[in-house]
N, C-alpha and C positions, 0 to 999 in steps of 0.2 A: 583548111582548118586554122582559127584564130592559133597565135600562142599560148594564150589563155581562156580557152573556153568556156562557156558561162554554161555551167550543169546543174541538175537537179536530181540528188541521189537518194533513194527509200530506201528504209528499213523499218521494222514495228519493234515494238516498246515492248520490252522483258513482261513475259503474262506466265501463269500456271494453268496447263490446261485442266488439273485437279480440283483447282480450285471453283466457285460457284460465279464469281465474277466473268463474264463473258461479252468482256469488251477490252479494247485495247487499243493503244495509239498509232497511227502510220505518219512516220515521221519523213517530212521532205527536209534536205538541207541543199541548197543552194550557195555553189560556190564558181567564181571566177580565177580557172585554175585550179589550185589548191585552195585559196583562201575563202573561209567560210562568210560571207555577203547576206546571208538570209535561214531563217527556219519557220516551217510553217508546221501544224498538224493535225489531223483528225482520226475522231471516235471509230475505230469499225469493230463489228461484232468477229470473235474469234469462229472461227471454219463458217462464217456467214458468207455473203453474197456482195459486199457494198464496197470491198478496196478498190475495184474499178474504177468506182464513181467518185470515193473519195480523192485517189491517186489524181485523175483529170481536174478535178476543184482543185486542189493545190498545186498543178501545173499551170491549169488559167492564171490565179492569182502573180502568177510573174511571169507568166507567158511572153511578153513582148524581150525580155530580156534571154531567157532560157534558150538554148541551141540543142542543148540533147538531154535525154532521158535515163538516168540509171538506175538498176533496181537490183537489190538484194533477191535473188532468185525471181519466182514470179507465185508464192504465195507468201503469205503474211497470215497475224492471228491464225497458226494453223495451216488448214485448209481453205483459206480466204483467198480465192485463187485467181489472179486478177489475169483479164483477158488483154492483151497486150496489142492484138489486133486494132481495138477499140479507143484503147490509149493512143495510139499511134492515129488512127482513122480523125478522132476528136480533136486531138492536142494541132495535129502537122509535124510533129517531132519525132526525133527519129530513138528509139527504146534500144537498150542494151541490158539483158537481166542477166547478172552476173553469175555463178555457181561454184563453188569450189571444189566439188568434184560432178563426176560423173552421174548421168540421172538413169535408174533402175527403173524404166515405163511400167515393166509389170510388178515390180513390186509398188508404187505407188497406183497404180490400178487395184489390185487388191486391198489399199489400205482405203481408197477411197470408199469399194465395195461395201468394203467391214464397216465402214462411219457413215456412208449413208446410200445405203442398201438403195433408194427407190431415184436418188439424185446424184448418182457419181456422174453419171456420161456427160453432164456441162461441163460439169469440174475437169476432167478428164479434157474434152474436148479444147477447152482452154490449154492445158500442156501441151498436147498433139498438134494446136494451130500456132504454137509459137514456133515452130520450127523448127529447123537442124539447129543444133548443141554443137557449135565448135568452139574446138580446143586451142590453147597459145599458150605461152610463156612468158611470164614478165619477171621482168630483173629488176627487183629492188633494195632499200637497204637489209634485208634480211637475205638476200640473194635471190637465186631462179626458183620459179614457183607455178607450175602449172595452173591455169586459169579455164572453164570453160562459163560459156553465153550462149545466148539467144540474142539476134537480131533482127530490128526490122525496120523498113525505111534506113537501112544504112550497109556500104557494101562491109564486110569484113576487114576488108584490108584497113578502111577509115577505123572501125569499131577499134579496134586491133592497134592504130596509134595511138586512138583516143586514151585508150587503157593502158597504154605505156607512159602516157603524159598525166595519166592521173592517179598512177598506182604507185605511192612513193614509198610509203613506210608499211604496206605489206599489199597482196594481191589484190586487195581488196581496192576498189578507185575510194580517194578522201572525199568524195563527198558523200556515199554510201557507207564509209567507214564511222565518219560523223555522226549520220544520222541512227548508226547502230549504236553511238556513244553517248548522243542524246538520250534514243531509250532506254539507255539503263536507268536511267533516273528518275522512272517514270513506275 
């Protein structure tokens, strides 16, 4: 692994699921290291179907440059639940979707149930193929702070330094943190 690794971190754009607006931005930020090199973004509808495809469109677009993939959990707008396999299959990059705590399968089975009663099992099916949820520890300037992920196309051990080398000013990697700080202003 370079010293400075060239990554591409998602997160989506502050939305109100209350509200009648039912779309939202999935913001990539692209950085060398820590330092931010690039932002790209696109339209995906909230607990729709399309962050997959967008997520891949803005990995192409700087493709040649990019070495790994970070993501703010693995859904967006909701319940927009991006298949990570496919990311991974499409792109050749290796995914890391980050989480800050622990993931409750049957409780978000249930919630899926409840919101779409005749289309949860995709949805679902997407969490269940991302894999085993392992846990680690990163020491930053806030101190030690439990972390768990998803990986794929990548051993652990690697994920696991990647996220020591890019998690400086809290657990979260800066270029995922970026792209969270982007969409606030959106």
């Amino acid at each position: 692994m370079k010293e400075n690794p060239i990554t591409i971190g998602f997160d989506d754009a502050t939305f109100d699921l209350r509200s009648n607006v039912k779309k939202t931005r999935l913001i990539g930020a692209t950085c060398q290291g820590t330092r931010l090199v690039n932002v790209g973004s696109r339209e995906i509808q909230i607990d729709g179907n399309d962050a997959t495809q967008n997520l891949i469109e803005l990995v192409k677009m700087t493709e040649k440059h990019v070495q790994y993939i970070l993501t703010d959990t693995i859904t967006f707008g909701g319940f927009n639940v991006v298949d990570i396999q496919k990311i991974h299959e499409d792109t050749k990059k290796p995914l890391i979707a980050i989480t800050e705590r622990e993931v409750n399968l049957e409780s978000v089975k249930n919630a899926l149930v409840k919101k779409f009663p005749s289309l949860y099992q995709e949805k679902l099916n997407y969490i269940v193929n991302a894999g085993n949820l392992y846990e680690t520890t990163i020491n930053t300037a806030g101190g030690v702070s439990k972390v768990y992920y998803h990986a794929i196309g990548i051993k652990s051990e690697e994920a696991e330094l990647l996220l020591k080398k890019l998690c400086v000013d809290s657990k979260i990697p800066e270029p995922v943190r970026i792209a969270h700080l982007i969409g606030k202003v959106f």
